[in-house]
C-alpha positions as CSV (number, residue, x, y, z in Angstrom):
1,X,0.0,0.0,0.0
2,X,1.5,3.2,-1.1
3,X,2.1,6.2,1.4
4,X,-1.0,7.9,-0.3
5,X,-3.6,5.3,0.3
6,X,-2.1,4.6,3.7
7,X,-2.6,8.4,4.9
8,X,-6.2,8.0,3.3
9,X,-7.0,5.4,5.5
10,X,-5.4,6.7,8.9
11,X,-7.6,9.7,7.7
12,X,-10.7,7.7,7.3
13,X,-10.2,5.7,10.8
14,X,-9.4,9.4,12.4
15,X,-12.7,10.5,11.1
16,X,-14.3,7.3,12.1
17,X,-14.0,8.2,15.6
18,X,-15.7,12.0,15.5
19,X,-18.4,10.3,13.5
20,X,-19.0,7.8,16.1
21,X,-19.3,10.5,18.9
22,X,-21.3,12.1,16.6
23,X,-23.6,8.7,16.4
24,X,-23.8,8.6,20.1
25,X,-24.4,11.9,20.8
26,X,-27.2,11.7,18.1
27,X,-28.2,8.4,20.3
28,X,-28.6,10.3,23.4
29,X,-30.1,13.3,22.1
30,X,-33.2,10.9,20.6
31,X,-32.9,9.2,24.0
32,X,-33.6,12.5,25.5
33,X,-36.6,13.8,22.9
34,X,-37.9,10.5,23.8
35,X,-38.2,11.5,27.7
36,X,-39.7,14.4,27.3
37,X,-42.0,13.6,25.0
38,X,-43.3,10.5,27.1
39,X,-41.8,9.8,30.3
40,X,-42.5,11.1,33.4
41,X,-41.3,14.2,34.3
42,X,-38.6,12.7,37.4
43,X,-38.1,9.9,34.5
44,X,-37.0,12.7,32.3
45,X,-35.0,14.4,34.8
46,X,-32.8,11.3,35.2
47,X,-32.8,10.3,31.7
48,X,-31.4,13.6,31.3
49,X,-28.3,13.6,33.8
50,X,-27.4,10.6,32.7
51,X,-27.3,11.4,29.3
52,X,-25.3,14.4,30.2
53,X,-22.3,12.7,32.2
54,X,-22.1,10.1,29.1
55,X,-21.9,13.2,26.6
56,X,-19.1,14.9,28.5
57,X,-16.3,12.1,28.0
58,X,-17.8,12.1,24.2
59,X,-17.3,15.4,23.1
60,X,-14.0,15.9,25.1
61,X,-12.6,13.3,23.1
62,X,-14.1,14.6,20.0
63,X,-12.2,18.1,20.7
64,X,-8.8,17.3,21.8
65,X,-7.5,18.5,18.6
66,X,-3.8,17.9,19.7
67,X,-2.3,15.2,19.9
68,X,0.2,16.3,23.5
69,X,3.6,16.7,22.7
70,X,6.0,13.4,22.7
71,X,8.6,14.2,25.3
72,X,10.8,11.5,23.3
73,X,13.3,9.2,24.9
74,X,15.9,10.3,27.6
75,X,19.2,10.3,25.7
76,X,22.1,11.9,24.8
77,X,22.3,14.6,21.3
78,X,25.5,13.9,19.6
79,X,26.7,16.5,16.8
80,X,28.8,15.8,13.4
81,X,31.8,17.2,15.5
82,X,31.8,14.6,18.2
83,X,31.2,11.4,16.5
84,X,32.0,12.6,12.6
85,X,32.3,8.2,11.5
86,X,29.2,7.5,12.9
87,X,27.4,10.7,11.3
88,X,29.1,9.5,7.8
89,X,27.9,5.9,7.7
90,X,24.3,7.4,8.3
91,X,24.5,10.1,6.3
92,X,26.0,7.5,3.4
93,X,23.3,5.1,3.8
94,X,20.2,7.6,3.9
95,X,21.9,8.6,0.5
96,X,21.8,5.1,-0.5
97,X,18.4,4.2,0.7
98,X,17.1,7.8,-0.6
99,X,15.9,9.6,2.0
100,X,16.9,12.5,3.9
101,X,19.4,11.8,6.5
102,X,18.0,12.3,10.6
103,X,19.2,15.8,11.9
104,X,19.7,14.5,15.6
105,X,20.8,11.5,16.3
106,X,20.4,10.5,20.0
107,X,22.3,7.8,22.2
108,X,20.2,5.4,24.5
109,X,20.1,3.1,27.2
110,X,18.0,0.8,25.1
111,X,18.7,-2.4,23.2
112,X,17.1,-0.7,20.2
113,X,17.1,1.7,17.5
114,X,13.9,3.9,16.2
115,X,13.6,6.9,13.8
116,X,10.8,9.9,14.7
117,X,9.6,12.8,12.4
118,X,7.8,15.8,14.0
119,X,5.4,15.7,11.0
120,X,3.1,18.9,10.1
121,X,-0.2,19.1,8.8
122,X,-1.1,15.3,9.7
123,X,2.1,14.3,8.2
124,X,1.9,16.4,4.6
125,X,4.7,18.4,6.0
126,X,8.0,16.7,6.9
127,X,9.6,17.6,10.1
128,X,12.7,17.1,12.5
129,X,13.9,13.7,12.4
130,X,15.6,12.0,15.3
131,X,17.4,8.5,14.7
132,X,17.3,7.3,19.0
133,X,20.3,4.7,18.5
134,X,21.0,2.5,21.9
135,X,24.5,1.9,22.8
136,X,23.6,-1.8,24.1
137,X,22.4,-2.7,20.8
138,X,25.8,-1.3,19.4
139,X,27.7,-2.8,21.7
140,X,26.0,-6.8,20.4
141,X,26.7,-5.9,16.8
142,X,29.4,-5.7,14.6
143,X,29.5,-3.0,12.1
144,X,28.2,-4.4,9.1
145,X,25.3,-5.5,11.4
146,X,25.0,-2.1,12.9
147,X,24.7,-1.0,8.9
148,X,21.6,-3.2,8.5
149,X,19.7,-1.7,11.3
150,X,20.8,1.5,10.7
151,X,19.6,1.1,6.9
152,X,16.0,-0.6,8.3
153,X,15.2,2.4,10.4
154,X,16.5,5.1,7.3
155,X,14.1,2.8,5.5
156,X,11.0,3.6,7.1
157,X,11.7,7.9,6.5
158,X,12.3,6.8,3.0
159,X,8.2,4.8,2.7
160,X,6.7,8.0,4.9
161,X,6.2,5.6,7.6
162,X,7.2,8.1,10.3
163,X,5.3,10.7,8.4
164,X,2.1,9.5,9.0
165,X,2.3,7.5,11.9
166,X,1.0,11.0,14.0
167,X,-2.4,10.5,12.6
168,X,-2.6,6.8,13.8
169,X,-1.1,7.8,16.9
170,X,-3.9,10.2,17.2
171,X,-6.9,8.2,16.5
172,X,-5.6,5.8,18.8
173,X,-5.1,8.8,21.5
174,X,-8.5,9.6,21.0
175,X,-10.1,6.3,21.5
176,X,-7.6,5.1,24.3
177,X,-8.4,8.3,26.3
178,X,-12.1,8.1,25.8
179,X,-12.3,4.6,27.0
180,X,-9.9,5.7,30.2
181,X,-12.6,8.3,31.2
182,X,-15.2,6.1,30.9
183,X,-13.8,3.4,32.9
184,X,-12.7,5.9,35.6
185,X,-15.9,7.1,36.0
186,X,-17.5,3.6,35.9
187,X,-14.8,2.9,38.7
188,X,-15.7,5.7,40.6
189,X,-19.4,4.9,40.8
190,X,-18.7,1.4,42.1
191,X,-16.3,2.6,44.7
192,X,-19.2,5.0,45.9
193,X,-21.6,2.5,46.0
194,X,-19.6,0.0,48.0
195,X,-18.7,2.3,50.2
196,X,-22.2,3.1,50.9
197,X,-23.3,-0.7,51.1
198,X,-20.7,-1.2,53.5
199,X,-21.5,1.0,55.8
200,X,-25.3,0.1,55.4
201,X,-23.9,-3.8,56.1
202,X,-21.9,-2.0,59.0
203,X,-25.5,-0.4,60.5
204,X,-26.4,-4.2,60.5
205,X,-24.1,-5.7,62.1
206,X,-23.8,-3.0,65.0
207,X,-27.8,-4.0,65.4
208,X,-26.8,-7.3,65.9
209,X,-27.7,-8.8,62.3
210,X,-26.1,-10.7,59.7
211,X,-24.0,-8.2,57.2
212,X,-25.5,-8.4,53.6
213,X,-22.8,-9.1,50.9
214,X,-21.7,-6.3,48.9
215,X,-23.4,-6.4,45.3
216,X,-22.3,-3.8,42.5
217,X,-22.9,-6.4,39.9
218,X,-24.8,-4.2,37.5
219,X,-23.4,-0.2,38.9
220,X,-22.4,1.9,36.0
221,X,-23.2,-0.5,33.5
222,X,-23.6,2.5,31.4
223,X,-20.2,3.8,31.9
224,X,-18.6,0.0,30.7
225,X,-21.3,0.1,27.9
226,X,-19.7,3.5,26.2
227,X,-16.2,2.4,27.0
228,X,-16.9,-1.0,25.2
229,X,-18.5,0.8,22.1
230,X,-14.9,3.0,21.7
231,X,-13.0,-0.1,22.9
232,X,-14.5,-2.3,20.1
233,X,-13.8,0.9,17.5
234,X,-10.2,1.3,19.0
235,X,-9.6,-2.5,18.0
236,X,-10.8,-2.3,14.5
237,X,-8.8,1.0,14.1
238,X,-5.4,-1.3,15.2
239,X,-6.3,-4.3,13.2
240,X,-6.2,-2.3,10.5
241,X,-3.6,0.0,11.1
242,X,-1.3,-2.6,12.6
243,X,-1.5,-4.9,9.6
244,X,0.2,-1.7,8.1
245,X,3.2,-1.7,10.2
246,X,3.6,-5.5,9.5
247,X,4.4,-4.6,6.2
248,X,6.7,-1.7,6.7
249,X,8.5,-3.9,8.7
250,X,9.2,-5.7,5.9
251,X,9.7,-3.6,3.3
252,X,12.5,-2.0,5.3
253,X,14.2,-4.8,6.1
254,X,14.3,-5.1,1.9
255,X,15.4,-1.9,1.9
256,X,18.0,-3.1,4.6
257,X,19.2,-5.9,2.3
258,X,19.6,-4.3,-0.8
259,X,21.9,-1.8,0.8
260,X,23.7,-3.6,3.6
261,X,23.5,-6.4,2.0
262,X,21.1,-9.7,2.5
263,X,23.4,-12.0,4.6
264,X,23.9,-8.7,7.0
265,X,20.1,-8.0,7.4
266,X,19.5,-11.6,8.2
267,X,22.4,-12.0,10.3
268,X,21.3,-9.1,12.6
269,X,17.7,-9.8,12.8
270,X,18.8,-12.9,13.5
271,X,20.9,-11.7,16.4
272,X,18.1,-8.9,17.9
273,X,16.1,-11.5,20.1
274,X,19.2,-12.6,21.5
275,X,20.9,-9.6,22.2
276,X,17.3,-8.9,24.0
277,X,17.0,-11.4,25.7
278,X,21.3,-11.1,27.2
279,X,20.5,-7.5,28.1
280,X,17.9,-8.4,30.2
281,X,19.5,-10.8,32.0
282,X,22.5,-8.6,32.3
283,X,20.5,-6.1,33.6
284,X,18.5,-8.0,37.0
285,X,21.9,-10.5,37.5
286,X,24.8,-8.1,37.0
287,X,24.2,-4.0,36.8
288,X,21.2,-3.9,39.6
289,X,22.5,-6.5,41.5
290,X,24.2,-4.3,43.7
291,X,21.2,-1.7,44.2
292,X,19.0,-2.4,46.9
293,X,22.3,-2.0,49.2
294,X,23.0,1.2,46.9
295,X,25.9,0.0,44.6
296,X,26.7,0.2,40.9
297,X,29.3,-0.8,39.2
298,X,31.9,1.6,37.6
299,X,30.9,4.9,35.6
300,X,29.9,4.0,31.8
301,X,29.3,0.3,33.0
302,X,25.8,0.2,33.7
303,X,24.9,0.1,30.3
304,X,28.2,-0.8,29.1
305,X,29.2,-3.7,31.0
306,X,26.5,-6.3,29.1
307,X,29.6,-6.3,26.1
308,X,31.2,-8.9,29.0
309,X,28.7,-10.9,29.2
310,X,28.4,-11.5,25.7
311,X,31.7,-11.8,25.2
312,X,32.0,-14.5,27.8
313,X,28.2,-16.2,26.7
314,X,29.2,-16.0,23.0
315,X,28.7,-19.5,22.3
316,X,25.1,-19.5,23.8
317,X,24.3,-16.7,21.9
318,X,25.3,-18.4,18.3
319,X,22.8,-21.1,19.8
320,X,20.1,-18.5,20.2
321,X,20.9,-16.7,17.0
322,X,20.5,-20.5,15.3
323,X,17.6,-21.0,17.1
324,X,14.7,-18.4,16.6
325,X,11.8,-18.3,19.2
326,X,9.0,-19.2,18.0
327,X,6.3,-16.1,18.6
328,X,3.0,-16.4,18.3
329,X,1.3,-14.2,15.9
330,X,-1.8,-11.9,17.0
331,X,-3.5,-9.3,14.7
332,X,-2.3,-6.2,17.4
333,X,1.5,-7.1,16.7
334,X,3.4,-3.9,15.7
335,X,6.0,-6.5,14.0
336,X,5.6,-9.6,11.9
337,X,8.0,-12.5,14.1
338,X,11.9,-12.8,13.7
339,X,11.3,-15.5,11.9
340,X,8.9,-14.9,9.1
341,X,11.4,-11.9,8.8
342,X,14.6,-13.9,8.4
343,X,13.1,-16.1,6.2
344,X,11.6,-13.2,3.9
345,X,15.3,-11.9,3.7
346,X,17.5,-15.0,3.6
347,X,14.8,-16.1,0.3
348,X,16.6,-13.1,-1.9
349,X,19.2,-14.4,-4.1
350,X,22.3,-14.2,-2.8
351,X,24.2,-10.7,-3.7
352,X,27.6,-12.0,-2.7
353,X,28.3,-10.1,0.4
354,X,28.4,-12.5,2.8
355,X,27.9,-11.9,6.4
356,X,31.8,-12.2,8.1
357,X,32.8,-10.7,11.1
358,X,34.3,-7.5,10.9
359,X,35.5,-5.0,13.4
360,X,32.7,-4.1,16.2
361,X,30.0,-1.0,15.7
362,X,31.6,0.6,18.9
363,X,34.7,1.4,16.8
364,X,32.2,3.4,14.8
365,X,32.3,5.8,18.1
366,X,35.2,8.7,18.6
367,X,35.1,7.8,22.0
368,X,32.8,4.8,23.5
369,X,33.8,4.6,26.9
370,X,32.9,8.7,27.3
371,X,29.2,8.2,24.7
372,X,28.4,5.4,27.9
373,X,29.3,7.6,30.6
374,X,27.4,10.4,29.4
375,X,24.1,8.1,28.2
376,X,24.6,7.0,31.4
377,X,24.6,10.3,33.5
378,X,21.5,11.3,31.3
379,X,19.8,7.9,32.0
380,X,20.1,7.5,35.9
381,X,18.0,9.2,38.6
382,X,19.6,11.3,40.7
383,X,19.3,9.0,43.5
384,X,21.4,6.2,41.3
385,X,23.6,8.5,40.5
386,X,25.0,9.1,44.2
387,X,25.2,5.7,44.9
388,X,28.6,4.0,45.4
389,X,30.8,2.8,42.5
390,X,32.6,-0.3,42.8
391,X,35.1,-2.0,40.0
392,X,33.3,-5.8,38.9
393,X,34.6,-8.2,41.5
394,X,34.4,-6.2,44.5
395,X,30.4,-5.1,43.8
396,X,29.9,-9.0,43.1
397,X,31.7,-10.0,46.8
398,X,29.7,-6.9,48.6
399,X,26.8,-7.1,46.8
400,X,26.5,-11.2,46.8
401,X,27.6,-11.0,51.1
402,X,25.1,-7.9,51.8
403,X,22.1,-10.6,50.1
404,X,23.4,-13.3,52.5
405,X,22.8,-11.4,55.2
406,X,20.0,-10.1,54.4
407,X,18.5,-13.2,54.1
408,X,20.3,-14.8,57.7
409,X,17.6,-11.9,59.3
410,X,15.2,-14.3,60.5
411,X,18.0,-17.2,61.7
412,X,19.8,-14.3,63.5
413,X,16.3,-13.2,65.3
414,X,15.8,-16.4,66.0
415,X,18.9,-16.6,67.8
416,X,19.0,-13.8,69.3
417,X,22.0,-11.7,71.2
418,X,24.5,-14.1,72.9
419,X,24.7,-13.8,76.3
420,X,28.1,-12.9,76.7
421,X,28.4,-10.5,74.1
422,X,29.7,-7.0,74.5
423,X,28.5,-4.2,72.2
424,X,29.6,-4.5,69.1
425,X,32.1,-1.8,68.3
426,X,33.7,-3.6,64.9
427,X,30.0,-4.0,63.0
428,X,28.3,-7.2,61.4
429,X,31.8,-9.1,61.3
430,X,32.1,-9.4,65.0
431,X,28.0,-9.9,65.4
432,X,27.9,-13.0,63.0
433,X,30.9,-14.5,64.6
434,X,28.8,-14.5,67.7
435,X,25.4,-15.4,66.5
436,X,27.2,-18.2,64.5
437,X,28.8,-19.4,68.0
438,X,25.3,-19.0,69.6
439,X,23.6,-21.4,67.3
440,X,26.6,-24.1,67.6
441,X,25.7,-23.6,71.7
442,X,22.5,-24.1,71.4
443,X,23.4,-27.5,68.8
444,X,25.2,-28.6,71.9
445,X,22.8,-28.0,74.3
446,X,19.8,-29.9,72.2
447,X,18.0,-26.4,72.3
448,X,18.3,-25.7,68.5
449,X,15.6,-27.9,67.2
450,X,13.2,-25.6,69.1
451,X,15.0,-22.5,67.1
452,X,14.5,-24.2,63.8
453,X,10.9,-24.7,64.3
454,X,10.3,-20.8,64.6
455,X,11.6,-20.5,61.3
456,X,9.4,-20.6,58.2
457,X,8.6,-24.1,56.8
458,X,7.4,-25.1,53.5
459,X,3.6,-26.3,53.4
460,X,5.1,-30.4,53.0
461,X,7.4,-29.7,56.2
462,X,4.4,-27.9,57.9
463,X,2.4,-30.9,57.8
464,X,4.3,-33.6,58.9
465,X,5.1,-35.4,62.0
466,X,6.8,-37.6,64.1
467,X,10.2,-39.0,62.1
468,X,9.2,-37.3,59.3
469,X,9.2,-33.6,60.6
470,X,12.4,-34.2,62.1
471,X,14.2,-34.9,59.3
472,X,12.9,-32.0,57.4
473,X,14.0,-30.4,60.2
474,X,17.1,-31.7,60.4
475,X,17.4,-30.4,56.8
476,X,16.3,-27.1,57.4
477,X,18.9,-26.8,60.2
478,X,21.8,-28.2,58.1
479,X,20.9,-25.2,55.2
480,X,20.6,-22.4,57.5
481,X,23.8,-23.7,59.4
482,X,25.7,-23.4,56.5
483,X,24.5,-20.2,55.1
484,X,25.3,-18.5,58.7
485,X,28.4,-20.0,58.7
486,X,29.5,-19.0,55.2
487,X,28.2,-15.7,55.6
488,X,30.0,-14.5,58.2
489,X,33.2,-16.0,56.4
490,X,32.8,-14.0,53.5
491,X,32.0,-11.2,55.9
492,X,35.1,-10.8,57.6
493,X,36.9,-11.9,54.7
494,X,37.8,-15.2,54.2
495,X,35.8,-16.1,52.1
496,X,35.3,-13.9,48.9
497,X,32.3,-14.4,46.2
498,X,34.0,-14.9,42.6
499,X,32.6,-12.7,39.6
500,X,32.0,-14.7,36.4
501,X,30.3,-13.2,33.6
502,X,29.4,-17.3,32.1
503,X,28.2,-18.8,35.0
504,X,26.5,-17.4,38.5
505,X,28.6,-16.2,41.3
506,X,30.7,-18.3,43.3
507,X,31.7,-18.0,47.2
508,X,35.6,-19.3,47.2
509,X,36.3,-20.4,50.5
510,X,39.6,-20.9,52.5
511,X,41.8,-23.3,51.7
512,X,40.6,-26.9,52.7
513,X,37.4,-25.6,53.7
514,X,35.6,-27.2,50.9
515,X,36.6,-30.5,51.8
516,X,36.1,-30.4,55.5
517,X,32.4,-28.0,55.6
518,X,30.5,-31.0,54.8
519,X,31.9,-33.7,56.9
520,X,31.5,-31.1,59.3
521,X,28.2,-29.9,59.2
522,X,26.8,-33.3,59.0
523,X,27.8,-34.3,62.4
524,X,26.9,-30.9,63.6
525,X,22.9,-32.2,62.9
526,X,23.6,-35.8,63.5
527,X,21.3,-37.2,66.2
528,X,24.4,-36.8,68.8
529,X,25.8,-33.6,67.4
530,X,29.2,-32.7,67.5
531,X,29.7,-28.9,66.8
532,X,33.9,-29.3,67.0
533,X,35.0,-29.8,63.8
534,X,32.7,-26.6,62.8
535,X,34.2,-24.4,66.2
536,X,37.6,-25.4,64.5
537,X,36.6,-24.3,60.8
538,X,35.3,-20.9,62.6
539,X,38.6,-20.2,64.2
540,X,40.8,-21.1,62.2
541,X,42.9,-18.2,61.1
């Protein structure tokens, strides 16, 4: 569908919605004529406040002429002067994909790229463009890769697609802010009425009767009624619209092919729902791992530091890339799946330019490390930003100890303060030394099993009994013992959690300790315990 025929029909669906306002008002106003022709003259009264409160959403919707500003994506502006390669490869390719090159290109935090155009006169005027590049994303690709995304998103300036895409963001506006005020006002009137059937039930129950159950089954069923009418209008308008995108999607990954070359395109669609799926990860296991006890790693790592993961996680990621998920297809998707894309591109004929590995995008970049420190400062809330920095391994050993004991809270409460303990002038250290010692005492005096039932059981070790409950006891007490006991060795030090960017973090523990824990904590929890061999481990310097 050419760019003419699609900005006729985000037109038509635009004008869809003030002609079904105009339906419904013309609905309510016969509703009305109706009442006071016939109905009774409190009828009529109520026929007409109600049709007055469903108007007002209605005709608000119908005159929010603007569509409100897009405040874009946080980001970083970068001119010609500071990163003149990267300028030059998109200016080349918006020359070879025929277009008009972006005249701001912004750096992200996102594992994406996306083009905008600040369109005039429902999209018959062009407008600023901004090419919203995420340094992630360049950090997973190489740069013929980069080139094929970079030649996708010039692609869809090149078929209008940004052009028009303000009036389909505006019908959709419309209809999605209708159906909100509807629903809030629907919500509203059910809150109001079980408020007041509560405190009718209350009334009840202080006269010494049985509280009625509260029943809002059919309160503004009007309200729902108007918002399904929109919501039902609102889904036709993206079913239609939507199938619309599909295809852009593909034509500009053509467009990507034919200039980057058709091996390149596929290669780096191939490689976007891995890359995804690694930054994720990278995100909740490595860069906010540290947060909650208000750590980060270094400056310009946050974002930056998922180029070590897959570096190290290579291997699994030329599985992924091999291996498409399979997506399940709906008529509200924005994107035909990976693979129906992949497969479009890789059935071209082959142009001979095959898809090798050359240098990485990032060398694209004057200066990398400085563009991720700065996307980075302009990313961040302030609050992140104070927190403290620490190099890799270090925010791994704090980070990985401060969730151990965290997470000893409840054992340690269950124990309680030894006895004989002084203040405690040297901090957690010295604390867990002694609330490990505590719990060996109370091993020794038979007292512990009475601790380890205070501490929460799963619903199986809940309901058992006799032999039984003991053993899941005696397995409950075997877990916690070593978790105390290796948390306060990693506390004061000797013990220190190993970063790895292939596998999950490791506690390394003193020499010979890994040979002798076990043997030891087992006949800490036999049924005649013996806590030496653990008092040793403890002390030992």
């Amino acid at each position: 569908m050419g760019a003419t025929l699609r900005a006729l029909r985000a037109l038509v669906l635009l004008a869809g919605f003030h002609l079904l306002g105009l339906g419904l008002l013309a609905l309510l106003g016969a509703l009305d004529w109706v009442a006071w022709r016939w109905a009774p003259a409190l009828w009529a009264l109520k026929i007409y406040a109600l049709s007055f409160v469903l108007a007002v959403p209605v005709v608000r919707g119908m005159l929010m002429l603007r569509t409100p500003r897009d405040e874009g994506v946080a980001g970083v502006p970068v001119t010609e002067a500071e990163e003149p390669r990267l300028w030059a490869a998109v200016r080349e390719l918006a020359a070879l994909v025929g277009t008009r090159a972006p005249d701001e290109i912004r750096l992200t935090a996102d594992m994406n790229a996306a083009v905008t155009e600040d369109a005039r006169l429902l999209g018959l005027l062009g407008g600023t463009r901004r090419l919203y590049l995420g340094l992630p994303l360049v950090t997973g690709l190489s740069e013929a890769r980069l080139r094929a995304v970079l030649a996708h998103e010039l692609g869809h300036y090149a078929h209008s697609d940004t052009r028009l895409s303000g009036i389909t963001e505006r019908s959709r506006l419309h209809v999605a802010r209708t159906v909100g005020r509807f629903e809030e006002k629907s919500g509203l009137k059910v809150a109001k009425e079980r408020a007041r059937q509560e405190r009718k039930s209350a009334r009840r129950v202080a006269r010494g009767k049985t509280a009625r159950e509260v029943d809002t089954t059919g309160v503004g069923i009007t309200y729902r009624v108007m918002a399904r009418i929109y919501t039902a209008y609102g889904r036709f308008s993206m079913r239609a619209t939507l199938s619309g995108s599909r295809r852009q999607e593909i034509a500009a990954d053509l467009a990507a092919a034919r200039i980057a070359g058709r091996d390149a395109t596929a290669s780096a669609l191939r490689a976007l729902p891995a890359l995804d799926t690694a930054h994720e990860f990278y995100l909740s296991s490595y860069a906010t791992l540290g947060v909650e006890f208000g750590m980060l790693p270094p400056r310009g790592e946050v974002f930056g530091g998922v180029r070590h993961l897959l570096d190290a996680r290579a291997g699994e990621l030329a599985g992924m890339r091999a291996a498409l998920p399979a997506e399940p297809a709906t008529p509200y998707d924005s994107h035909p799946p990976t693979a129906e894309r992949v497969a479009t591109v890789e059935a071209l004929p082959d142009d001979g330019r095959a898809a090798e590995e050359d240098r990485p995008a990032l060398t694209l970049f004057a200066s990398p490390e400085e563009a991720l420190r700065a996307v980075e400062d302009a990313t961040l809330t302030p609050e992140a930003l104070r927190m403290r920095r620490l190099d890799w391994p270090d925010l791994v050993h704090e980070a990985m100890t401060a969730k151990y004991v965290r997470d000893t809270e409840v054992l340690r409460e269950a124990i309680g303060e030894p006895a004989e303990a002084p203040d405690r002038p040297d901090g957690t250290d010295r604390c867990l030394r002694w609330e490990v010692e505590a719990f060996l005492d109370a091993v020794d005096a038979g007292a512990v099993w009475d601790l380890v039932d205070r501490l929460p059981k799963s619903e199986e070790a809940a309901a058992a009994s006799g032999r039984a409950a003991r053993e899941f006891a005696r397995s409950s007490l075997r877990r916690e013992l070593a978790r105390l006991l290796t948390t306060a060795l990693a506390v004061d030090g000797r013990a220190r959690w190993q970063l790895s960017w292939s596998a999950p973090a490791s506690l390394l523990l003193p020499d010979g300790y890994a040979e002798e824990l076990p043997a030891a904590l087992d006949a800490a929890i036999a049924d005649r315990p013996d806590t030496e061999r653990l008092r040793k481990l403890l002390a030992a310097a």
